[in-house]
N, C-alpha and C positions, 0 to 999 in steps of 0.2 A: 389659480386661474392660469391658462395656456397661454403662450403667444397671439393661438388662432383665437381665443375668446375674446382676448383684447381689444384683437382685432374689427371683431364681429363687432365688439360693443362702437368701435371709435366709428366705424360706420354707419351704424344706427343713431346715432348722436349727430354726425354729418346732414344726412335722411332730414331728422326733425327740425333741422334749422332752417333747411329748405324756404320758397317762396312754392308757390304753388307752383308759375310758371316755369321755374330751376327745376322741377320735381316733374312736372310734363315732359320739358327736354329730355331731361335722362333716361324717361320711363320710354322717348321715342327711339334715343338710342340704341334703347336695350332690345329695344321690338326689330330695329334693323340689324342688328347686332347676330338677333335669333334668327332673321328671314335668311344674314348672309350665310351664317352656318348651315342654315338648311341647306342651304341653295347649294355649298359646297359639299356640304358631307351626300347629296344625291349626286355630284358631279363624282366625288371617289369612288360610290358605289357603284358607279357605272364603270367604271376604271378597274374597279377589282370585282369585273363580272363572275369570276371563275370562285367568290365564294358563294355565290348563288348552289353551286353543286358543289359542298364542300365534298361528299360523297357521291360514287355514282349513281346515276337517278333512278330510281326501282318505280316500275309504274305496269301498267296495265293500254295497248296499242289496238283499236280494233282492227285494223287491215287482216289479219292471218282468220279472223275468224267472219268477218262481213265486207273486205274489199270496200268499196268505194259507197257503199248501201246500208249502214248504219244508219242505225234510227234514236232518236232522242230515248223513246224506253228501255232501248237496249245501253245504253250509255249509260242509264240511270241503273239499271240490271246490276249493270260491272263494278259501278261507284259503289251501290249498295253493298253488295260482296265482298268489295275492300275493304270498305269501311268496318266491316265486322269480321274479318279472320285476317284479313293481310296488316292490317295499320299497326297493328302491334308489332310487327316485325319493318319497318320504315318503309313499306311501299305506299303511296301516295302520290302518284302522277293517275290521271285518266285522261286520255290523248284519242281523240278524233282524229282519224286518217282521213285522207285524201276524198275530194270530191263533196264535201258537206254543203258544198253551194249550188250541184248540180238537182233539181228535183226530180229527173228520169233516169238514173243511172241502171247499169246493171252489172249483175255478178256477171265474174269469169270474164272480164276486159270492161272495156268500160263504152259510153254510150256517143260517139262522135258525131252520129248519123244526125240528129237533133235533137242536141241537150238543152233543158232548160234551165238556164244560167240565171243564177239571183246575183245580183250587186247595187249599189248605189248611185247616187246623183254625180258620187268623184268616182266613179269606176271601180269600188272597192266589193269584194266579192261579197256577200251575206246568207246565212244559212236557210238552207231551203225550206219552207214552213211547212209544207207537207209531211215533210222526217223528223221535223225539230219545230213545235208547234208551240214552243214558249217563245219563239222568236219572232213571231206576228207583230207587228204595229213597228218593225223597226229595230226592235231590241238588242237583236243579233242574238250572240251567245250568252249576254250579261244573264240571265234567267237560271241558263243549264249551269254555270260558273260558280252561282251564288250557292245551285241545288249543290253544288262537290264541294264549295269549300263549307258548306253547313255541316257536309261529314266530316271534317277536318282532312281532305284530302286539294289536291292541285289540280286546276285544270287547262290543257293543252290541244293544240291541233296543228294539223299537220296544210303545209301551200306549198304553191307551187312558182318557182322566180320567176320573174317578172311582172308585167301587165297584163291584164285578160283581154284578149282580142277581141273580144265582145267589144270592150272601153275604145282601142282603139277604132272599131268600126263605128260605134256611138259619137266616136270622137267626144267623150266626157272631160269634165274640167280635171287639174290637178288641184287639191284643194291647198287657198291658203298661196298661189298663184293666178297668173294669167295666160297661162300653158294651157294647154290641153294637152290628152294620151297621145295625137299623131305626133307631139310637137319631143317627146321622150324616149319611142321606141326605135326597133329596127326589126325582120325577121332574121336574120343572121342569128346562127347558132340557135332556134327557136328548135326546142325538145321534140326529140325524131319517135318519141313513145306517146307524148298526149299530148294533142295540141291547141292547149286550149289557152297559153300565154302564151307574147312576145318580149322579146329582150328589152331592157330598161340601159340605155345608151348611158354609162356613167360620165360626167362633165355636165351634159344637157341641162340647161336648166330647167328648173322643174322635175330633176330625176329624183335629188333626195330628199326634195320635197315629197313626193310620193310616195317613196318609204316612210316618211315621217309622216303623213297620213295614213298610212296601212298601218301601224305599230300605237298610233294614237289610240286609233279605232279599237284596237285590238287590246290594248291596255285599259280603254276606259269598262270593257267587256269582263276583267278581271281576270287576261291570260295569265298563267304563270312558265308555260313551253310551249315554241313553236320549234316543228320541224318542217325544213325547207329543201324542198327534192329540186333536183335539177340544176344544182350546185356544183356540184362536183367532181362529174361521173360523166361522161369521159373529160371533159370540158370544167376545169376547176379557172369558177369567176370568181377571182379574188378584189378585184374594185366592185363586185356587185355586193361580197361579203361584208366589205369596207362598210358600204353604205348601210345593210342592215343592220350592223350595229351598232353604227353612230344612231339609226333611229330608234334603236332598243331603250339605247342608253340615253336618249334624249328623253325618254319618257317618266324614269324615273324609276320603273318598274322593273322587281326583279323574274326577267324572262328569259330562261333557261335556252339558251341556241342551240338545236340538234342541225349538223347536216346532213345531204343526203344526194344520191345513193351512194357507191365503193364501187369498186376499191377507191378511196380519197387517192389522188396522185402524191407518193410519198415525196417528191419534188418540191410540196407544199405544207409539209407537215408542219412544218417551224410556224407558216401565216397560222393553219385551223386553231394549232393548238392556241396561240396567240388571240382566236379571234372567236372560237367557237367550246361549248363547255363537254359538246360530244362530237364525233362523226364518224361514220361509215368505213370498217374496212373489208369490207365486201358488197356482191351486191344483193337480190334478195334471199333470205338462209328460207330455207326450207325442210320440212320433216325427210331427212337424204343425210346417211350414213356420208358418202360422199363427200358432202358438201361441207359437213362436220367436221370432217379428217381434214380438209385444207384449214382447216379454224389453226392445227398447230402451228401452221408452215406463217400463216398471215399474222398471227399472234406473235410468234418470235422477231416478225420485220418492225412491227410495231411498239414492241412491247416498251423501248425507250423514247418513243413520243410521249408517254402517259405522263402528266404530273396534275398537281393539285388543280382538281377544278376543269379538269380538261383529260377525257377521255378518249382513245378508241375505242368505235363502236361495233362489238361484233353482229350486231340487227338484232331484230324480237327472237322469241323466244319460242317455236311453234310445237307449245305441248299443250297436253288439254284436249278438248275438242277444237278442231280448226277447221275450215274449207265449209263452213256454214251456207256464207254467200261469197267465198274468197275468188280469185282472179285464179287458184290453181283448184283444182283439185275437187272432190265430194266431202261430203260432210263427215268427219273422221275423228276421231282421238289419235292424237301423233303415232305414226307409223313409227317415232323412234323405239324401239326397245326399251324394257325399263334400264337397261343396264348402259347404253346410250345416251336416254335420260340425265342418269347421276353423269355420266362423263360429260354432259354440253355444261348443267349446272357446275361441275364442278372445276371444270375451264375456265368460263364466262367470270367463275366468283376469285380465281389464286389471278386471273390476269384484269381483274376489275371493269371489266368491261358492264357497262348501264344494263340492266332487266329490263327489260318491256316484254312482258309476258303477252302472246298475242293470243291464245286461245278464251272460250267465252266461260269467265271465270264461276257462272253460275251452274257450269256443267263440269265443273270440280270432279273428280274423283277424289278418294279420300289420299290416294300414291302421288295424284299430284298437288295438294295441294302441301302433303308432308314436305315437297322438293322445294315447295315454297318458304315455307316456315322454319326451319332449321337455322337455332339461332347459332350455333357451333359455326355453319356455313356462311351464315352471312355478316358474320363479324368478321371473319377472312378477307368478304368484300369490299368492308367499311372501314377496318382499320388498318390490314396490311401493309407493310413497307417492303422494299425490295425484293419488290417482286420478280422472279426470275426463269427461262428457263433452265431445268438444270440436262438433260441431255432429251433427245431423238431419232431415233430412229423409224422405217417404214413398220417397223411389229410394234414400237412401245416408247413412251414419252413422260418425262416427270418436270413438276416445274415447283420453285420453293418459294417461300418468304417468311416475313421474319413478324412477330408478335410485337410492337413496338412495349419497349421500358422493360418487358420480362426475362429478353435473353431466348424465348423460347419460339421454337423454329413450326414454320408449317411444310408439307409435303402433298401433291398430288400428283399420283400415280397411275399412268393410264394403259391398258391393251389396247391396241389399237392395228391387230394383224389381222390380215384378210385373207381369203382364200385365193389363192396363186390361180392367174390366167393362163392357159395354153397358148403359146406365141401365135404369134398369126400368121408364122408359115403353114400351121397347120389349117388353116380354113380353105375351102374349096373355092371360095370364092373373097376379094378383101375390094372391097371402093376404094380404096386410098383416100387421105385427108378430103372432106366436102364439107366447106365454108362456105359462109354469104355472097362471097365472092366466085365462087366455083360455079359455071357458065350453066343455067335452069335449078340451079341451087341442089344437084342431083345427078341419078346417073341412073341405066339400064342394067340389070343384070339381066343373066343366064349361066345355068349351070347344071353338069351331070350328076345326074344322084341314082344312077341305078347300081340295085342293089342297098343302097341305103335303109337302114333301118330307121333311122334317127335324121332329125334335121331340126337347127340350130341357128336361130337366127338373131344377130348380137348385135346390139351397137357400144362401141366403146368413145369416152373423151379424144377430142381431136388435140389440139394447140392451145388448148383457152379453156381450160378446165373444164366443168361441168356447168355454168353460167348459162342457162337457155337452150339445152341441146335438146331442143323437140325433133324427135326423129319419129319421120313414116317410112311404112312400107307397105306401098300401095299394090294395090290388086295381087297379090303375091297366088299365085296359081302352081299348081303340080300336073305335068302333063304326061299321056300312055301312049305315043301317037295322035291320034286325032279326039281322046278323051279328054277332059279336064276337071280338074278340081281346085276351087276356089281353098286358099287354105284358110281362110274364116271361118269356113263351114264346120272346121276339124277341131273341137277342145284339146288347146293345148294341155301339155302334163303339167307343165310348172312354166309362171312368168315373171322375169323382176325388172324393175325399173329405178334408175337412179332418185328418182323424183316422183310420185305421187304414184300411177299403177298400167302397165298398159291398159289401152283400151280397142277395143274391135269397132272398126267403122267408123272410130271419133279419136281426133286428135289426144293426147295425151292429158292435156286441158279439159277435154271434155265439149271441145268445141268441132267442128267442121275439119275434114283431113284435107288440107291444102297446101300443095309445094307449087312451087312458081305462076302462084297464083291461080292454078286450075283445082277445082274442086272435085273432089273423089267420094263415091259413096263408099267403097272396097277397100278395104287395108286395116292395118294395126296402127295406133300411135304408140310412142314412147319416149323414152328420154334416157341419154348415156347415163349411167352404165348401166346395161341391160341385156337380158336373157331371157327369149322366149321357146322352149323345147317343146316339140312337139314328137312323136310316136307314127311316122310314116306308115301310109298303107300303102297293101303290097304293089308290084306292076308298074309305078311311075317313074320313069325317067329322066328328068326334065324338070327344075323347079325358076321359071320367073318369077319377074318384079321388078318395080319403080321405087328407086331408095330415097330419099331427100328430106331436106329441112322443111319443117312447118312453119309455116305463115305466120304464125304467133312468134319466132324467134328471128326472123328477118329484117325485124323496125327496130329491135333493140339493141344498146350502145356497147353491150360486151356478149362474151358468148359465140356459141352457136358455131360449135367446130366439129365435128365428127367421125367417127370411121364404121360404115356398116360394114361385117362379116357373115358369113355363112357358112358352119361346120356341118360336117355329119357325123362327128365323135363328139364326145364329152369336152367343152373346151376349158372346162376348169378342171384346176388340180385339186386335190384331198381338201376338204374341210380341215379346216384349222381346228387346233384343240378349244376345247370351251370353256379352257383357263386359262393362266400360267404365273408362274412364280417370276416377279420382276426383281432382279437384287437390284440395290439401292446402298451405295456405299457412302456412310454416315459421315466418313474424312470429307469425302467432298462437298458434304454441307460443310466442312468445318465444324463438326462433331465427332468430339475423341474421348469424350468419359461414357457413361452408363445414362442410359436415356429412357424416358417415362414414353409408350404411345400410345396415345387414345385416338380410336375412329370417329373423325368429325361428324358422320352423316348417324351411326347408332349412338356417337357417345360412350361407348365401350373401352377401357383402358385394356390396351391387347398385351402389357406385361412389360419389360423392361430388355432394352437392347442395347449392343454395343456393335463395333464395328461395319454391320450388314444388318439391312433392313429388307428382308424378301417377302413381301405379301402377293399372296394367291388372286390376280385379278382374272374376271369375268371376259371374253371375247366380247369389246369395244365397252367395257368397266371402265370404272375409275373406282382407286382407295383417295380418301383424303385423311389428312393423319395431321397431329398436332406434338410434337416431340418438345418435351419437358426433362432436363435434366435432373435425374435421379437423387433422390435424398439418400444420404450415409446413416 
């Protein structure tokens, strides 16, 4: 017999000696004993929020494919589809975007004019029962929550900070107080893109009280992620931060905190990471080459904020079908390239950045849903360590990490060269930089084209990347003396657009061509970087136009910088090749014997290498590779 047997026995011998009332005491003990450890091991676990996401969170966002207009059956669509091809590869979040409280919303912006706002007796928002018809009698989300976790998947949604102004105009209670909403808010700093909160005053009392009914509410519904926009971007509220998390963690529940939108002010990286399991380092991503290629540059600023449990986020994910009922764009399967494709996935997966795949996953194609399931790929995402970049340039980028316990190294290797712009001495005509700021948001051209065969009309990024640069050009006319020609009238040869496709007589959105607020039935929209050629007809001299920002990119917090151009030669240089061989010198992993490589995406071992690694990538490709030290 053991010490512990002994033991066991002299205890049990104690027990039977007992009196009853000796044996009630103890037994109450023990019951407090158990309350206290509960009570403490929920207080750790709110403490050690960041193992909630011990990996980054892979899920499924409806915004890129229904904006603000998602409906309860299409929610259940997405959960279904997960549940049956994706869960076996560890996706499991399904996240309701923005607006699920509104019942009149609409695609392609959203509905200010008179929206119909649901919330409660304490001013707390509730889903709109027209969209979401299990949430009748009160229920809220607890219905849809129960239908996701019956798949064995998580369920999330996305708010917006602060109080709804609705509450404060209701002047409702703060529950659990004797506040009310006038007695917590302010409109100072109140979101210059949707206005449908105001700012929650931290100190006030009754503020975190608020939060702590908002997270209550939302916990007893059975969330498992909220994301919270309006956070960050331009304006990072770090006491408003403070407070949702003390009321996450008051709740007990493990609820995954995303912020939003980007770029996060890296000034604050040390609070997010600290405070938050993901967030934003950009602002909306969208199907735009573009917008992808800055992914390297933001990647590399961030890449040492990342640690356990606390992500940068580089946004969803917009492949698939998207623009269903979205805020950009027509209903599309991503405009990326397949060969773009592999390169966002395989970015997104060597720098760990969260999944939220935003396309409507029941409209799978069979190539997208492969970019999904690639378990070679997504063990890079879930178990990698030092993760790294290893160089950059403007043609090509590679970035490493390491296999943890095996010694064995991973690699992604990217094209990433573009076809060369002709400088803008060479344009006939150039705006110069036109910002938000620049006096009608706009400018008058005129310019001679005669003789002109060709004419070229360009918008290139101003200052501020590509972030919102809706560009018109309005009424643009070609004139012969007293003749004139609308050039709407005239099919262009070829048109591109940094972002989603021009459009003739409609903003670039799809919406109404409006620059400083006058509305135009006449013009192109678009968006930097952009190229529309057209094939001049004979006799015109003379080509006007009214250049400017769109109405759509005037309210928002970043962006919206531009430069319109006007050539009448070819303003790009030769097509790039639609390869090339990237070397890759193995010393500078820290590889100096004889090396095993296999391609992560086919799974193919490509043979045995030493010194230089040159694989053949695709114009805007990626190779991802898995290098194992060769057996003697």
């Amino acid at each position: 017999m053991t010490l512990g047997d002994k033991f066991f026995l002299q205890q049990i011998k104690i027990i039977m000696t007992m009196t009853r009332f000796e044996f009630k005491k103890l037994l109450f003990s023990v019951v407090l004993f158990a309350i206290f450890s509960s009570s403490v091991q929920a207080q750790n676990d709110g403490k050690d929020f960041h193992n909630w996401a011990a990996t980054p969170p892979m899920g499924w966002n409806s915004w890129d494919c229904f904006g603000p207009t998602v409906t309860e059956a299409e929610v259940k669509d997405n959960a279904d589809y997960m549940s049956k091809y994706l869960k076996p590869y560890g996706w499991n979040y399904i996240i309701v975007d923005i607006r699920w409280y509104v019942g009149n919303d609409k695609s392609h912006g959203y509905n200010e004019k008179d929206p119909n706002y649901v919330l409660d007796k304490y001013g707390r928002f509730l889903p709109a029962v027209n969209r979401f018809p299990s949430a009748a009698g009160g229920k809220g989300f607890k219905p849809l929550a129960d239908y996701i976790h019956g798949k064995g998947l998580k369920f999330g949604i996305h708010i917006m900070r602060g109080i709804p102004v609705i509450a404060v105009k209701q002047n409702t209670p703060i529950k659990g107080t004797n506040v009310t909403a006038r007695d917590i808010y302010t409109e100072k700093d109140q979101c210059n893109w949707l206005h449908d909160m105001y700012t929650v005053v931290p100190g006030k009392v009754g503020a975190q009280e608020y939060y702590n009914s908002l997270f209550e509410l939302y916990a007893s519904w059975g969330l498992d992620f909220v994301k919270i926009d309006d956070l960050s971007s331009p304006i990072y509220f770090e006491e408003e931060i403070n407070m949702i998390r003390k009321a996450i963690d008051r709740t007990g529940r493990k609820i995954v905190l995303s912020t939003s939108p980007g770029e996060t002010p890296i000034a604050h990286a040390d609070h997010v990471q600290k405070s938050a399991n993901m967030w934003r380092t950009v602002g909306d991503f969208w199907d735009s080459w573009t917008q992808l290629k800055e992914h390297f540059e933001v990647f590399e600023r961030w890449n040492k904020w990342r640690s356990f449990g606390a992500y940068p986020d580089g946004d969803m994910l917009p492949l698939g079908r998207i623009g269903i009922r979205a805020e950009r764009g027509d209903p599309r399967m991503s405009a990326f390239t397949p060969d773009e494709q592999y390169t966002l996935m395989t970015l997104w997966s060597i720098f760990k950045s969260p999944l939220m795949f935003g396309g409507n996953l029941p409209d799978n194609d069979p190539f997208t849903l492969s970019l999904l399931t690639n378990k070679n790929v997504l063990k890079v995402l879930n178990e990698s360590t030092n993760n790294k970049q290893l160089f950059r340039d403007n043609d090509k980028a590679a970035w490493i990490a390491d296999e943890p316990g095996t010694g064995a190294k991973y690699l992604a290797v990217f094209n990433t060269m573009d076809q060369v712009s002709v400088k803008d001495e060479k344009a006939v005509w150039n705006s110069g930089l036109i910002s938000k700021e620049t006096p009608k948001q706009g400018k008058s051209l005129e310019v001679d084209i005669t003789g002109a065969k060709k004419l070229y009309l360009v918008v290139n990024d101003g200052d501020n990347k590509t972030d919102w640069d809706h560009a018109n050009w309005i009424e643009p006319t070609l004139y012969n003396g007293k003749d004139s020609l609308k050039l709407t009238a005239i099919k262009w040869k070829k048109a591109t657009s940094g972002w989603n496709k021009p459009n003739v007589n409609k903003s670039v959105s799809g919406n109404e061509l409006i620059v400083n607020k006058i509305k135009y039935d006449n013009g192109f929209g678009t968006h930097s970087n952009s190229i529309i050629e057209f094939d001049l007809p004979e006799g015109y001299t003379r080509f006007k136009a009214l250049v400017g920002l769109d109405e759509a990119c005037i309210n928002q917090n970043v962006g919206a910088s531009v430069k319109f151009l006007v050539f009448t030669e070819n303003p790009s240089g030769p097509l790039p090749p639609k390869s090339m061989k990237i070397s890759v010198n193995l010393k500078d992993m820290g590889l100096s014997d004889s090396y095993s490589i296999m391609d992560l995406w086919s799974g193919k071992v490509l043979g045995q290498f030493s010194g230089e690694f040159s694989p053949e990538i695709n114009l805007h490709g990626a190779g991802f590779y898995k290098i194992v030290k060769a057996t003697k």
